[in-house]
Biopython code that builds the backbone (N, CA, C, O; Angstrom):
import numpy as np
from Bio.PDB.StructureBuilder import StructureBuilder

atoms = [
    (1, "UNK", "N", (44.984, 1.236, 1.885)),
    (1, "UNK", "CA", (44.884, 0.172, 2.865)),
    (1, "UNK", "C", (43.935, 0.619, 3.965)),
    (1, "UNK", "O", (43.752, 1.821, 4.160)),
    (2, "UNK", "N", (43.121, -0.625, 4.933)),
    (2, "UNK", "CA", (42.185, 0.414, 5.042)),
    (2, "UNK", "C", (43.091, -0.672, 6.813)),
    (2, "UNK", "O", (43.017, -1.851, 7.158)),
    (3, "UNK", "N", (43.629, 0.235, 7.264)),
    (3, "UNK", "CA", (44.057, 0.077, 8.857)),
    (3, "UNK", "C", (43.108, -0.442, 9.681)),
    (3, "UNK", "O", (43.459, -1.210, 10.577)),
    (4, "UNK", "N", (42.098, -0.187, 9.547)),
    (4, "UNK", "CA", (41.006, -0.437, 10.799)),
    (4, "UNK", "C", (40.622, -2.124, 10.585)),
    (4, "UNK", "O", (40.674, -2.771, 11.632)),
    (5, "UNK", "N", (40.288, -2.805, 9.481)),
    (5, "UNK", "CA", (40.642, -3.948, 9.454)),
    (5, "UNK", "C", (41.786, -4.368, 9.289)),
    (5, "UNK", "O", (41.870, -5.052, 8.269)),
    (6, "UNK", "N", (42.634, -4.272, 9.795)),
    (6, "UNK", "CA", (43.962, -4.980, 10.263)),
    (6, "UNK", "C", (43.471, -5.646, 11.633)),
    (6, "UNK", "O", (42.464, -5.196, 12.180)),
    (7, "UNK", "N", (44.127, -6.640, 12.147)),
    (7, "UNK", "CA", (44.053, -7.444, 13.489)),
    (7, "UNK", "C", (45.527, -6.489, 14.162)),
    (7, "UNK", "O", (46.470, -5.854, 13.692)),
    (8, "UNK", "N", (45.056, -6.833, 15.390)),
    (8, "UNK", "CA", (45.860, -5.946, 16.248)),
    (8, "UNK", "C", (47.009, -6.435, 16.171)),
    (8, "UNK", "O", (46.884, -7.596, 15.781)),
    (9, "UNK", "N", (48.060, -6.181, 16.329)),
    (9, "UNK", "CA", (49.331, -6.789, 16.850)),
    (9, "UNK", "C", (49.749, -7.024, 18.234)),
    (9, "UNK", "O", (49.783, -6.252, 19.193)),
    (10, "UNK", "N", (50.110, -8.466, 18.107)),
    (10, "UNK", "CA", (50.122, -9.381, 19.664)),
    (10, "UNK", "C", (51.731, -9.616, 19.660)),
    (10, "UNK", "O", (52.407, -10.325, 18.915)),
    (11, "UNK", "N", (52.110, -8.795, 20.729)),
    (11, "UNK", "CA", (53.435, -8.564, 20.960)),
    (11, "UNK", "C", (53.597, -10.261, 22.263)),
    (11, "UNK", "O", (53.054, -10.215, 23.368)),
    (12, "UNK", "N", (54.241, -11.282, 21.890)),
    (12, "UNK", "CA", (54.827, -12.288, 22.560)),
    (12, "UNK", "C", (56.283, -11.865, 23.521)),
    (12, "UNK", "O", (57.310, -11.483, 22.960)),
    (13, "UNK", "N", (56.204, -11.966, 24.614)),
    (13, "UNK", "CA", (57.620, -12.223, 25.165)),
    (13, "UNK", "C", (58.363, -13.214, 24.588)),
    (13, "UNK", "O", (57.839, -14.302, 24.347)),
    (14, "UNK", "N", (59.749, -12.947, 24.277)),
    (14, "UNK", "CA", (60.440, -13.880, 23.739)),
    (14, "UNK", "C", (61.171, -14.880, 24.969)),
    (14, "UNK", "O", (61.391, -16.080, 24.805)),
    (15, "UNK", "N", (61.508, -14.074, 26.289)),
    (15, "UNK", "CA", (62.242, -14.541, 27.114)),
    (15, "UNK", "C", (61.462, -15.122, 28.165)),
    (15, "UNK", "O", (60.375, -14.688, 28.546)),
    (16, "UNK", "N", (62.135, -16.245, 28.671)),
    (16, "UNK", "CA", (61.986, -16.899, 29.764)),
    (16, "UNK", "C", (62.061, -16.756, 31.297)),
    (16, "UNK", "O", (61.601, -17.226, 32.338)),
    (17, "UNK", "N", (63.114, -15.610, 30.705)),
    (17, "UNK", "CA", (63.658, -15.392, 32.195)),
    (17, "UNK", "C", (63.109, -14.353, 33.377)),
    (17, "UNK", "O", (63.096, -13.122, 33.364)),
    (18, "UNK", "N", (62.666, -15.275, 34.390)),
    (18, "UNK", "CA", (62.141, -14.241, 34.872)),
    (18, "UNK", "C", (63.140, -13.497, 36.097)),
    (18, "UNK", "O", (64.317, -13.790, 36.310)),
    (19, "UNK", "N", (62.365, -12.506, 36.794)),
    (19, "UNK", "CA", (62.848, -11.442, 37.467)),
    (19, "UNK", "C", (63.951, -11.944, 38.497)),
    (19, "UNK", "O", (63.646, -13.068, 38.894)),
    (20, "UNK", "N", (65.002, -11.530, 38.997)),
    (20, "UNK", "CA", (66.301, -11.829, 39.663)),
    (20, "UNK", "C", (66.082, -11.038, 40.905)),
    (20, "UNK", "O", (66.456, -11.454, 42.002)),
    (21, "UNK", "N", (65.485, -9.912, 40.737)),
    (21, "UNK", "CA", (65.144, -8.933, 41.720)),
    (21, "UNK", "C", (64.044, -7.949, 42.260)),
    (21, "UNK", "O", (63.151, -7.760, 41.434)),
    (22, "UNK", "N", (63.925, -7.411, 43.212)),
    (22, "UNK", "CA", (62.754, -6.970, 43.526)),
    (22, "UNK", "C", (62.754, -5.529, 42.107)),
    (22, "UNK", "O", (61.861, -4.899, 41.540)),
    (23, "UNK", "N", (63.584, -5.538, 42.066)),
    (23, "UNK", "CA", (63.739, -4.030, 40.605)),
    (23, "UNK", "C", (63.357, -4.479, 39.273)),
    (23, "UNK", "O", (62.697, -3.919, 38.398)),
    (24, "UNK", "N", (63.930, -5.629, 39.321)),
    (24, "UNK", "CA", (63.298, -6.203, 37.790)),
    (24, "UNK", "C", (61.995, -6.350, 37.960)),
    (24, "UNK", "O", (61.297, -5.754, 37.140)),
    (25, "UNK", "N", (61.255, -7.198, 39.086)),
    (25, "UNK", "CA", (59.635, -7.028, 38.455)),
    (25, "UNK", "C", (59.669, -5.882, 38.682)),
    (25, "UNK", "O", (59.107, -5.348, 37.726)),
    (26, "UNK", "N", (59.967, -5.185, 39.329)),
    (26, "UNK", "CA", (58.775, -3.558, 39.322)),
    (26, "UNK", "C", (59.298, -3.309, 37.508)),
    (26, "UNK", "O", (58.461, -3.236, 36.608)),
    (27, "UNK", "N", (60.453, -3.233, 37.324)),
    (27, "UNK", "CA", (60.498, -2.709, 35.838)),
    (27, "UNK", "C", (59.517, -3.944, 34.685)),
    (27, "UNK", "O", (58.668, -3.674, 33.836)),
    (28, "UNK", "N", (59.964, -5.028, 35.026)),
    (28, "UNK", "CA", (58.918, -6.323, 34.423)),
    (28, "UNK", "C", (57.576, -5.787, 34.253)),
    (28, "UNK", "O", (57.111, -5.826, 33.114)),
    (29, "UNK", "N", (56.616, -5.110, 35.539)),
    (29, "UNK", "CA", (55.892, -4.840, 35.506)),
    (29, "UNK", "C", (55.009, -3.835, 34.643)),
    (29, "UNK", "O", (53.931, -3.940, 34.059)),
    (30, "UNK", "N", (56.267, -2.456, 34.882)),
    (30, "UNK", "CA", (55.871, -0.907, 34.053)),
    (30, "UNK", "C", (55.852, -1.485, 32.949)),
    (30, "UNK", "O", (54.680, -1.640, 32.607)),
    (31, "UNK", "N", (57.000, -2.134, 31.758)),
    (31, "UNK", "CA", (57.329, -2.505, 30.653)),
    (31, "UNK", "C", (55.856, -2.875, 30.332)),
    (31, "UNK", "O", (55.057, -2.122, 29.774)),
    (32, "UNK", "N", (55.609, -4.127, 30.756)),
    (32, "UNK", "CA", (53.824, -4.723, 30.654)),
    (32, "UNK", "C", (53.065, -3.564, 30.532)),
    (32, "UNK", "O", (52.613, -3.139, 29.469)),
    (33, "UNK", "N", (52.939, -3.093, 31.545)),
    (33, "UNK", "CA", (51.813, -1.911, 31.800)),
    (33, "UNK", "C", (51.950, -1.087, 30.671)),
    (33, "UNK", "O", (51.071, -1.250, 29.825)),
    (34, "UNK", "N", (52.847, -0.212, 30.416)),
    (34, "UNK", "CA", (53.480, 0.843, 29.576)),
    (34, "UNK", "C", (52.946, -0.160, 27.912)),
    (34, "UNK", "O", (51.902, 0.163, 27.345)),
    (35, "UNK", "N", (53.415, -0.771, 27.619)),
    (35, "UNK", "CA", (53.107, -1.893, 26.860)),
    (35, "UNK", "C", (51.845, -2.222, 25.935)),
    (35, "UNK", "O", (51.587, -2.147, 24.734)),
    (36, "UNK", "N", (51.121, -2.669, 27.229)),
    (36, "UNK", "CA", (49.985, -2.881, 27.330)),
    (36, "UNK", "C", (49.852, -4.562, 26.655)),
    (36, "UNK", "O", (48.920, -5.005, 25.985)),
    (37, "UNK", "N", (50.925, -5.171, 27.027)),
    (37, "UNK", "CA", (51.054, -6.779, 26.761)),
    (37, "UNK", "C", (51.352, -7.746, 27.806)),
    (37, "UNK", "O", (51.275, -7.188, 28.900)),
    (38, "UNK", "N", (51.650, -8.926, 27.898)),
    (38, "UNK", "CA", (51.542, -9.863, 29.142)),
    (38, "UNK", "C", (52.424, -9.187, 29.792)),
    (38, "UNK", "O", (52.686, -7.990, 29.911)),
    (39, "UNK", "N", (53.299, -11.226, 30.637)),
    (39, "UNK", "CA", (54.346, -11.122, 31.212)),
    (39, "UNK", "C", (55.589, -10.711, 30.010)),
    (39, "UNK", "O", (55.526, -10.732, 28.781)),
    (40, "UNK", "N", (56.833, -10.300, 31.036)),
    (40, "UNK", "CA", (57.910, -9.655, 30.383)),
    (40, "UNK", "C", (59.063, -10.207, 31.145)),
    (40, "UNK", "O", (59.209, -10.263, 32.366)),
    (41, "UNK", "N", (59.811, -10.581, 30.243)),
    (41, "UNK", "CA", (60.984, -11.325, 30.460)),
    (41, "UNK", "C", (62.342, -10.281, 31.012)),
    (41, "UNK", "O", (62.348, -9.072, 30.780)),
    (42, "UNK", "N", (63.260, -10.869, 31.638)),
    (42, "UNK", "CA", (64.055, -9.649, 32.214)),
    (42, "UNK", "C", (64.790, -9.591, 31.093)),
    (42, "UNK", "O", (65.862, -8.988, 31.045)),
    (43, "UNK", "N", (64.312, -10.163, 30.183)),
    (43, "UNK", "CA", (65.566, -9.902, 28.776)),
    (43, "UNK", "C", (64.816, -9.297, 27.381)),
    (43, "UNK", "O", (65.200, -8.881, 26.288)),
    (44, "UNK", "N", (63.722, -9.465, 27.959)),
    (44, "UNK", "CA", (62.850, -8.648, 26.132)),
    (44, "UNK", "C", (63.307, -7.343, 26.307)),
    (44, "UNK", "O", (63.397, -6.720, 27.365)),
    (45, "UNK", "N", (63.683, -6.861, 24.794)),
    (45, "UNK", "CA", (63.711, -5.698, 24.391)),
    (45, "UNK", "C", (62.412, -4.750, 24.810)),
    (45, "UNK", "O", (61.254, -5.111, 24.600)),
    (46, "UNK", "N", (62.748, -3.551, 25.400)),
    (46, "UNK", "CA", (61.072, -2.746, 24.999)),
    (46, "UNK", "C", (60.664, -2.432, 23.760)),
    (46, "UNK", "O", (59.491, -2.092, 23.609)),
    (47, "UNK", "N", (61.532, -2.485, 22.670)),
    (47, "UNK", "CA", (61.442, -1.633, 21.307)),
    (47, "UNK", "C", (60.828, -3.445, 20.615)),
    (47, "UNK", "O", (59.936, -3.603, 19.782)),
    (48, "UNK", "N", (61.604, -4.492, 21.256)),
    (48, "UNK", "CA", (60.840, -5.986, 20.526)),
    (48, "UNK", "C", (59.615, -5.864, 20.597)),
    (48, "UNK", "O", (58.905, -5.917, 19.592)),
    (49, "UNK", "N", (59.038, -5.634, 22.100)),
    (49, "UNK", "CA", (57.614, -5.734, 22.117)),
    (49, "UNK", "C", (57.108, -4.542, 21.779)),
    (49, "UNK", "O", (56.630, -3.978, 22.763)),
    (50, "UNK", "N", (56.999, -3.784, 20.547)),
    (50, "UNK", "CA", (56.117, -2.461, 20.413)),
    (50, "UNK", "C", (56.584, -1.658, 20.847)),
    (50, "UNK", "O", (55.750, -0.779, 20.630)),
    (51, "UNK", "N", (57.534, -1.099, 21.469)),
    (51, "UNK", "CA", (58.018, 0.310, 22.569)),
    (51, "UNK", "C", (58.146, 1.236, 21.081)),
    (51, "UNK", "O", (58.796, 0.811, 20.126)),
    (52, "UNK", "N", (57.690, 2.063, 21.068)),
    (52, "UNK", "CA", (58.346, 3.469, 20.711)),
    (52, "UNK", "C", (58.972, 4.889, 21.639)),
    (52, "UNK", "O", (58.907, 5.029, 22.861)),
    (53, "UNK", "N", (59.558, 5.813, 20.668)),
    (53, "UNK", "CA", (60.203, 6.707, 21.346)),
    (53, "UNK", "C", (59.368, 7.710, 22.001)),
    (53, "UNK", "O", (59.963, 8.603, 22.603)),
    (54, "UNK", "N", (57.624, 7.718, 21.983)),
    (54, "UNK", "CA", (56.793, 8.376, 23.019)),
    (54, "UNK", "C", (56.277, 6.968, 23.721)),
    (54, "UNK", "O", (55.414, 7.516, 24.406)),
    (55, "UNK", "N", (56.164, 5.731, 24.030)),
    (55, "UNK", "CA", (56.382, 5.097, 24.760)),
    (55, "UNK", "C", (57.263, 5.177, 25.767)),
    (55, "UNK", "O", (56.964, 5.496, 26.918)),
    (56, "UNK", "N", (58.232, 4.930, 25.423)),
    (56, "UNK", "CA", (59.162, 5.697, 26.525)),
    (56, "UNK", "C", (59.384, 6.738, 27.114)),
    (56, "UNK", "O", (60.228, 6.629, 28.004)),
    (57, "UNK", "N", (58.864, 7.927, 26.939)),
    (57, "UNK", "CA", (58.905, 9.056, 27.509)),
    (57, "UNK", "C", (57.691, 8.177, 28.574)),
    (57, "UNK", "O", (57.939, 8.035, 29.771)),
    (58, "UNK", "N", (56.269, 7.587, 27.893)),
    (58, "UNK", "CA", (55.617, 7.288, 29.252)),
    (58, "UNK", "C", (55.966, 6.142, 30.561)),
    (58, "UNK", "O", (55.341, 5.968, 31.607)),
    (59, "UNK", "N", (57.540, 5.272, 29.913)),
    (59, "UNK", "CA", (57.940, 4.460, 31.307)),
    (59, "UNK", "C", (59.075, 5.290, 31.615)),
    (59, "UNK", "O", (59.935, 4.868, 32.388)),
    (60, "UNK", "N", (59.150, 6.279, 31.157)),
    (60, "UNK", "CA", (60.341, 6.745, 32.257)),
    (60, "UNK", "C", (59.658, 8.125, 33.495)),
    (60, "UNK", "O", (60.113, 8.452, 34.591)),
    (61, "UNK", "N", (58.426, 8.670, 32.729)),
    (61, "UNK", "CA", (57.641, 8.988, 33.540)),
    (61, "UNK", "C", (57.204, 8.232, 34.758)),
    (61, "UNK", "O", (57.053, 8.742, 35.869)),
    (62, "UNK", "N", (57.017, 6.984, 34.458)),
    (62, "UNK", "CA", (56.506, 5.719, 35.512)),
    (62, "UNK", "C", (57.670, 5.238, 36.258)),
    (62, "UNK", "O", (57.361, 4.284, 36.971)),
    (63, "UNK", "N", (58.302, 5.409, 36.299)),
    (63, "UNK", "CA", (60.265, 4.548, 37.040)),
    (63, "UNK", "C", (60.254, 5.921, 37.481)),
    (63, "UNK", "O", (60.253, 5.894, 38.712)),
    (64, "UNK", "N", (60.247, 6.816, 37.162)),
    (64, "UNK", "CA", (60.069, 7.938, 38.049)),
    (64, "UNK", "C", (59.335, 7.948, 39.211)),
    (64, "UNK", "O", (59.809, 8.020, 40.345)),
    (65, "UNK", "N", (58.147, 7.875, 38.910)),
    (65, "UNK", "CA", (57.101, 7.629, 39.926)),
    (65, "UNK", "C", (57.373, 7.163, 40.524)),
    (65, "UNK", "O", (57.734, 7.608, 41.614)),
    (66, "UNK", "N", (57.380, 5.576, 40.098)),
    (66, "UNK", "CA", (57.021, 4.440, 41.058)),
    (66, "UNK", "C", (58.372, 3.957, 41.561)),
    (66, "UNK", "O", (58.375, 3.263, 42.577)),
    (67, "UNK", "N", (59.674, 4.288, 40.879)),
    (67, "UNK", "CA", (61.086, 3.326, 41.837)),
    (67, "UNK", "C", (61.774, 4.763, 42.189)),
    (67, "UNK", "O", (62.888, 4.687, 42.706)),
    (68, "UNK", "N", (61.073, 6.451, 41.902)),
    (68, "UNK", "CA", (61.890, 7.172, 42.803)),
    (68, "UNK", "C", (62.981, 7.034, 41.921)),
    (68, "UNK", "O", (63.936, 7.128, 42.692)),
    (69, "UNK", "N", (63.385, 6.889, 40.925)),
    (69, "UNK", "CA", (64.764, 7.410, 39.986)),
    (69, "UNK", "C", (64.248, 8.131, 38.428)),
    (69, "UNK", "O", (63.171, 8.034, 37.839)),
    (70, "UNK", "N", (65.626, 8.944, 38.038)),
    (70, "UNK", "CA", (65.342, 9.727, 37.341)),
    (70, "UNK", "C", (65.989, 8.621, 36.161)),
    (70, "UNK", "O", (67.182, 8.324, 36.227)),
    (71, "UNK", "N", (65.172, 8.087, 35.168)),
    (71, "UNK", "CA", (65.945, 7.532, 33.768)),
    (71, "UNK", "C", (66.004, 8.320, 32.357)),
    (71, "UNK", "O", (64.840, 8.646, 32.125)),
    (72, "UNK", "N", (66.656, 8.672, 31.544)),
    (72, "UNK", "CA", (66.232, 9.410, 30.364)),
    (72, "UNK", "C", (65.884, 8.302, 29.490)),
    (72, "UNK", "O", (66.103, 7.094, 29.585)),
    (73, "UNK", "N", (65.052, 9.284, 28.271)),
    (73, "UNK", "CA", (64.901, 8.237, 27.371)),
    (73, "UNK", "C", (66.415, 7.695, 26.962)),
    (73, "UNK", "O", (66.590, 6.481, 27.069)),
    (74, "UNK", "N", (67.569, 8.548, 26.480)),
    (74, "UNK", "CA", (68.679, 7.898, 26.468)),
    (74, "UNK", "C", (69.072, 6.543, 27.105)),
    (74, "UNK", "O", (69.420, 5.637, 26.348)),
    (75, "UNK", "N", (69.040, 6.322, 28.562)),
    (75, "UNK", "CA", (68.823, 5.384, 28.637)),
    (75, "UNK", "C", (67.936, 4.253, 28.395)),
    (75, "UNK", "O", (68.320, 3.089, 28.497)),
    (76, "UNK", "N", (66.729, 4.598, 28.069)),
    (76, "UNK", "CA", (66.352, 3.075, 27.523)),
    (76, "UNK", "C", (66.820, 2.773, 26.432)),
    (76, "UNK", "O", (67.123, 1.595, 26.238)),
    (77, "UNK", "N", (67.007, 3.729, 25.432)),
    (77, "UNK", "CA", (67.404, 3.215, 24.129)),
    (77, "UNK", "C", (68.802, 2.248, 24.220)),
    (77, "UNK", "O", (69.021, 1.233, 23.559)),
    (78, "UNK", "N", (69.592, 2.815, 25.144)),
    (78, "UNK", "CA", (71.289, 2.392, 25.441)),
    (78, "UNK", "C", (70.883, 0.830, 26.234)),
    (78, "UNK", "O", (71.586, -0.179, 26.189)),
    (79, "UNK", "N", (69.917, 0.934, 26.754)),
    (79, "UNK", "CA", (69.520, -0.282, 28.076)),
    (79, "UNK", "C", (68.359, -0.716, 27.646)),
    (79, "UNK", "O", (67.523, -0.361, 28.476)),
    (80, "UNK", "N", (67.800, -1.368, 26.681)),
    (80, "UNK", "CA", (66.108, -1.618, 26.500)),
    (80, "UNK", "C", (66.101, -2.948, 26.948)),
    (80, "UNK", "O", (65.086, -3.374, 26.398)),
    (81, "UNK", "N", (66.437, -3.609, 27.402)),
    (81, "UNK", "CA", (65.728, -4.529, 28.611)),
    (81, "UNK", "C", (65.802, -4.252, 30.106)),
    (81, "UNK", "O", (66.553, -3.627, 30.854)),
    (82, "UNK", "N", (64.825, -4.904, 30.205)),
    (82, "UNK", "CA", (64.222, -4.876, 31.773)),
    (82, "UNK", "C", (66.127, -5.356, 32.727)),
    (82, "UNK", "O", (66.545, -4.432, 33.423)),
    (83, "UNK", "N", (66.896, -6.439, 32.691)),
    (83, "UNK", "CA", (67.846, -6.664, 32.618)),
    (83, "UNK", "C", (68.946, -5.839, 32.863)),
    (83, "UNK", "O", (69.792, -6.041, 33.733)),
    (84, "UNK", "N", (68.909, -4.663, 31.875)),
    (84, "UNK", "CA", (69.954, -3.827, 31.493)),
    (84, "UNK", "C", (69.680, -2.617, 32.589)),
    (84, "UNK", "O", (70.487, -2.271, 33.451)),
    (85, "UNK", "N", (68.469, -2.092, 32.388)),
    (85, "UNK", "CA", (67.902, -0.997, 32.924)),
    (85, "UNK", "C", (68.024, -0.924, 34.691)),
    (85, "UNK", "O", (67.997, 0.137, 35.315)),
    (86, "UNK", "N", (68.144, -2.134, 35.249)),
    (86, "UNK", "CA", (68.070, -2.665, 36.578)),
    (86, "UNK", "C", (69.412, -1.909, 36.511)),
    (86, "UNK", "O", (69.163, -0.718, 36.694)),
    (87, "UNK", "N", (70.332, -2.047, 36.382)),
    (87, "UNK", "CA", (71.906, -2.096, 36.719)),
    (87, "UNK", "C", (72.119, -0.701, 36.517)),
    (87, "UNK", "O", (73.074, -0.071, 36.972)),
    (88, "UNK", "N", (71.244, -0.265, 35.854)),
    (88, "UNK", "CA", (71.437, 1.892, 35.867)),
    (88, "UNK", "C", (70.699, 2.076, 37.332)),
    (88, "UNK", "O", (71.109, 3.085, 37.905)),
    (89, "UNK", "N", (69.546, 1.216, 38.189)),
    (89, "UNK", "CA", (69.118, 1.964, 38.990)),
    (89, "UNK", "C", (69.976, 2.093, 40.144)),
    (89, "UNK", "O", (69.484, 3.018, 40.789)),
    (90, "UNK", "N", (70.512, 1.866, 40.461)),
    (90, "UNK", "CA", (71.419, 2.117, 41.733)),
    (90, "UNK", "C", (72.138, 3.314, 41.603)),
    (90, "UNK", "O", (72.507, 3.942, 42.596)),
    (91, "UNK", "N", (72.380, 3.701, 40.379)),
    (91, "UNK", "CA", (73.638, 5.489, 40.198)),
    (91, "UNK", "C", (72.584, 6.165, 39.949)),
    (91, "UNK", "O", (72.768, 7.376, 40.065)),
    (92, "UNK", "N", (71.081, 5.721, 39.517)),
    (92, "UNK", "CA", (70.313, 7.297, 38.642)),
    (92, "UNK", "C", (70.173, 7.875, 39.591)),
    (92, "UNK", "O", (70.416, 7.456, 40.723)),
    (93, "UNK", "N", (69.665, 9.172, 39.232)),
    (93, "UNK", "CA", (69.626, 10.446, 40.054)),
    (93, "UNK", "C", (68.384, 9.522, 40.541)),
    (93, "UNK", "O", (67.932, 8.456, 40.124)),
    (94, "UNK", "N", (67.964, 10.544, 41.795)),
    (94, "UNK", "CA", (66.657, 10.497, 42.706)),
    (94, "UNK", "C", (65.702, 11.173, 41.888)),
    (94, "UNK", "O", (66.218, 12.184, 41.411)),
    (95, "UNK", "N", (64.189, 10.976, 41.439)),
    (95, "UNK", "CA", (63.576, 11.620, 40.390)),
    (95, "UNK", "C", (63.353, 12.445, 41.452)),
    (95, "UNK", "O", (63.529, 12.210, 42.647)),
    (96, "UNK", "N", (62.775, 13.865, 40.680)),
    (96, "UNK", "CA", (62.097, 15.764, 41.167)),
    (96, "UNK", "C", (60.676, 15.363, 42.028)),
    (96, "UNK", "O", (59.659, 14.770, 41.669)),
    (97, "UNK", "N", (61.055, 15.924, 43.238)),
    (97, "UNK", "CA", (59.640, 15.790, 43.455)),
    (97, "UNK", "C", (58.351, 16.467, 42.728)),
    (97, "UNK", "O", (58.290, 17.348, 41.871)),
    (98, "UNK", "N", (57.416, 15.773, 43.349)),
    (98, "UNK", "CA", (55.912, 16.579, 42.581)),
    (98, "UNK", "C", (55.902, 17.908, 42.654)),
    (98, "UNK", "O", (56.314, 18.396, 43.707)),
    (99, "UNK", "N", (55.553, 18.590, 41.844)),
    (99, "UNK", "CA", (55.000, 19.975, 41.936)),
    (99, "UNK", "C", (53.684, 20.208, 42.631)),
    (99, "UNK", "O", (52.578, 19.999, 42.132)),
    (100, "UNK", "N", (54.028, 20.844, 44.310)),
    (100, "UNK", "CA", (52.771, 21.036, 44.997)),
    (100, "UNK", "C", (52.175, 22.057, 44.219)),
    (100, "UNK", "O", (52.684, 22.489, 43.184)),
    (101, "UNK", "N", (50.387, 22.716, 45.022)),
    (101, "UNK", "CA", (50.153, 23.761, 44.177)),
    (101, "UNK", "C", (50.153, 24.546, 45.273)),
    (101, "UNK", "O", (49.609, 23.895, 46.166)),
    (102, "UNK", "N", (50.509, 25.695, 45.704)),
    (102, "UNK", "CA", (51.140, 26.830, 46.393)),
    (102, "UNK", "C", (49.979, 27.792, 46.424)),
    (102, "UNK", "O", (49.582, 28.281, 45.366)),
    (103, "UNK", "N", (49.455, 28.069, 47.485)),
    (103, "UNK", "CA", (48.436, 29.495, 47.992)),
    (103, "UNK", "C", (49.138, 30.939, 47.701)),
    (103, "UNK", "O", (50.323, 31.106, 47.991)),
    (104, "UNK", "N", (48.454, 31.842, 47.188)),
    (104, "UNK", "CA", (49.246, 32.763, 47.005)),
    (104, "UNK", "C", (48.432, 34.150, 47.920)),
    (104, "UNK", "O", (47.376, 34.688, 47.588)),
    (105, "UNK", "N", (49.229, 34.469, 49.043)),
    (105, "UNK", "CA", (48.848, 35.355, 50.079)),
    (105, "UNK", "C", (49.384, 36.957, 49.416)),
    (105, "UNK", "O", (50.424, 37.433, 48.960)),
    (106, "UNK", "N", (48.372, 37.281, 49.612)),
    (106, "UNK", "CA", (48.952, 39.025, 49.335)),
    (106, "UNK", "C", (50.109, 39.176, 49.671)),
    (106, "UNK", "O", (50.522, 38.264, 50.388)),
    (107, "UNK", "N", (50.978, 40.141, 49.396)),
    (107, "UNK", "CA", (52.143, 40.375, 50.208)),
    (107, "UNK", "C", (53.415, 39.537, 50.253)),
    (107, "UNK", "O", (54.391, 40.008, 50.839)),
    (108, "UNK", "N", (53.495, 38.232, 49.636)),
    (108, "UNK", "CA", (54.243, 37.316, 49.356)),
    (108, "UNK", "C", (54.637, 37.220, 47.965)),
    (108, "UNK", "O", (54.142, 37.608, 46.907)),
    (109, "UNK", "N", (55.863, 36.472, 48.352)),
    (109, "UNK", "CA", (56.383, 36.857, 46.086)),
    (109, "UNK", "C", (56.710, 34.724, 46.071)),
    (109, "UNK", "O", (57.061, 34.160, 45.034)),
]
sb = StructureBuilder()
sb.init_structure("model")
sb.init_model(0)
sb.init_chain("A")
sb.init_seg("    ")
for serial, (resi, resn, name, xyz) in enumerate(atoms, 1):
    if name == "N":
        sb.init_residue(resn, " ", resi, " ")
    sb.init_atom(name, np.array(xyz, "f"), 0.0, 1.0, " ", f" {name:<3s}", serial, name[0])
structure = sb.get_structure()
């Protein structure tokens, strides 16, 4: 089979519903982004629209970032809508801060 002529796959939102809260679009948003497909319903699956399990390592990298909480992939798999995932952010941990890069002075350990 020769892959490269294949047509891409056009991942549709199934849901209507949009965001309830300022947490759902930001997650509405990453999902898209992460994605790389439209709008996102607070009820589509990430795994409906295309998500795989290194997909997700890159939106939980991003909900890190950007909403300041720590999610595992565990949780998306347990929570894969935008919907579900909202209602973990209020208990997740606070994500690690950045790793500065540190001067290293003689004489110091």
């Amino acid at each position: 089979i020769d892959r490269r002529a294949l047509p891409e796959a056009e991942y549709v939102s199934a849901s209507t519903a949009r965001p309830r809260t300022e947490h759902e679009e930001r997650l509405c948003e990453l999902f898209a982004e992460v994605l790389g497909c439209g709008a996102v319903g607070i009820d589509d699956s990430f795994f409906d629209l295309g998500g795989h399990s290194l997909l997700v390592s890159k939106l939980t990298v991003r909900i890190a970032t950007r909403l300041g909480v720590q999610l595992t992939a565990k949780d998306v798999f347990q929570a894969p809508t935008v919907a579900q995932l909202s209602e973990l952010l209020p208990t997740a941990r606070p994500a690690r801060p950045k790793f500065r890069r540190m001067s290293r002075e003689k004489g110091t350990s």
